[in-house]
Residue, then its C-alpha position, 0 to 999 in steps of 0.5 A: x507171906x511165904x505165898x507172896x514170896x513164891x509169887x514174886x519169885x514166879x514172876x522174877x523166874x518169868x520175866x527173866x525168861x522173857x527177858x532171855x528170850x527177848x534178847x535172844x531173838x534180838x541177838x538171833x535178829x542181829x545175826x540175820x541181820x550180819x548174814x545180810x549185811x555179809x551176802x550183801x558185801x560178798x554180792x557187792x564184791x562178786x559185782x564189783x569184781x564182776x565189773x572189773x573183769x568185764x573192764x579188764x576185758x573190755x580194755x583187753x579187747x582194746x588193746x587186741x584191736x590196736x595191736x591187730x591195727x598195728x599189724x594191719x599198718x605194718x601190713x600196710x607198710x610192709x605192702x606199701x614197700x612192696x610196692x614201691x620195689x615193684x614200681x622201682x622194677x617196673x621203672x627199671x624195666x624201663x628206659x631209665x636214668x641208668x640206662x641215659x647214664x650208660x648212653x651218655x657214657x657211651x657217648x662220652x667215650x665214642x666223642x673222646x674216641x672221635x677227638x683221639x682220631x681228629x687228634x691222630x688225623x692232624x698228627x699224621x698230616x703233620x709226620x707227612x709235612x715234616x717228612x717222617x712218613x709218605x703219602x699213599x694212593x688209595x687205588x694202589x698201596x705200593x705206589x708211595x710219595x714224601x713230601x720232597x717229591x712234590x717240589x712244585x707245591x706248597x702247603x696250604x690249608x687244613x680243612x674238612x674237605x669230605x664232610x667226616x668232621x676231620x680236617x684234610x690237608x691241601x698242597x696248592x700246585x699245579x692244576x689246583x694241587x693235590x688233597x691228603x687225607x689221614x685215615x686208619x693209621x695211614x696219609x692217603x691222596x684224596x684228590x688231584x689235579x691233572x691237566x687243564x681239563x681237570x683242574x681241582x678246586x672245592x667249594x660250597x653248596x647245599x650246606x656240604x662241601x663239594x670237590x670241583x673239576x674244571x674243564x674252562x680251556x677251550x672256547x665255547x665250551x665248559x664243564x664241572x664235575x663235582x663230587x660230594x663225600x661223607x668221609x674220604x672213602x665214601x663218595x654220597x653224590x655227583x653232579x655234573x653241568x656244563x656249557x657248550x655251543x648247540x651246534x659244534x660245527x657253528x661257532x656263531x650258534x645259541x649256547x647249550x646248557x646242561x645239568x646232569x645231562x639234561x638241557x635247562x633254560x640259562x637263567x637256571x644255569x646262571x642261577x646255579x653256576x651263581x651259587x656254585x662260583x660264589x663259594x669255590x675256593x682254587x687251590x692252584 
């Protein structure tokens, strides 16, 4: 009986320790097992920090490159302004709108300064008229007459009679009268008859106008002289034609016709003296 026992107990003794060495593998088993599961979970982490640091990265770069894309578009914009100053430069160094805008001033103030001198021009002639100031010949400045000293003659016209854009005055009389001109503060003579042999008219001819002398008196013989100005003090051309008998002491001789000294055929003459008498405009 007592032999059984100790078997039993010898065999409870054993399976015990079998027991206790079957759950300790296991347990040693199952803390492998954790360890796993753990260096799994801390490579799962490290490889998903991984990737987040490498997307952190990525999206880093990114916005480094749109930033260096917006340096280089504010590059561009700062070259772009750049350039339109340059091109502004270049179009200044330029005839440009500025510089049209300081002509056309200067044009506007050289036509106000030409309307003040018309305006004082016709002022002038009109202190002449009503006898506050005398008329002066240019050839000589002392020699001086009002308006009362030309008893004979009566005003006429105002009109450009040399050509400057400024209107003379005409005082019809004897010989075709007498030509003022107002310039430089100042009532000037500009023309005058004197004598049959040189009665003034004008007239008109090759777009200009022309002052005429006269010389119609004698039988078989006539002359013109007339003279063309660009202002009263600037005398711009000269012609001179005329008629006369071939032979002065034959009466009954073929006519000579002349223009600036040279002979012409008379429809040449004809067709001038035509043009030349169509426009003139006598003053006597």
């Amino acid at each position: 009986m007592n032999g059984h026992k100790k078997r039993n107990i010898l065999l409870c003794a054993f399976l015990t320790a079998l027991s206790m060495s079957a759950c300790g593998q296991v347990k040693e088993e199952s803390a492998a097992s954790r360890q796993e599961s753990g260096i799994q979970t801390s490579e799962g982490t490290d490889s998903e920090i991984k990737r987040e640091s490498f997307a952190d990265q990525q999206e880093s770069d990114i916005e480094s490159e749109d930033s260096g894309a917006n340096v280089d578009e504010s590059e561009n914009a700062g070259e772009s302004t750049v350039n339109q100053q340059e091109s502004g430069g270049q179009a200044a160094a330029n005839p440009d709108p500025k510089e049209s805008t300081v002509d056309q001033q200067e044009n506007s103030v050289q036509a106000v300064e030409n309307a003040d001198s018309e305006g004082t021009a016709e002022e002038l002639l009109d202190l002449f008229l009503n006898g506050s100031i005398s008329a002066a010949d240019p050839e000589d400045s002392t020699a001086a007459f009002n308006i009362t000293d030309l008893g004979p003659y009566s005003i006429g016209e105002k009109i450009d009679l040399d050509n400057d854009g400024e209107n003379e005055l005409v005082m019809s009389g004897p010989y075709g009268g007498i030509y003022l001109d107002a310039r430089n503060g100042r009532v000037y003579e500009f023309a005058a008859g004197d004598g049959d042999a040189r009665i003034l008219s004008y007239t008109y001819y090759n777009g200009a106008v022309w002052i005429m002398y006269s010389d119609s008196i004698h039988a078989g013989y006539e002359s013109y002289h007339m003279e063309r100005f660009e202002g009263a003090d600037n005398l711009t051309a000269e012609m001179d034609f005329g008629e006369e008998s071939a032979d002065q002491n034959d009466s009954e001789s073929d006519m000579k016709y002349t223009l600036n000294g040279d002979v012409i055929f008379y429809d040449e003459y004809a067709q001038l003296c035509s043009k030349i008498f169509a426009a003139q405009v006598e003053t006597g």
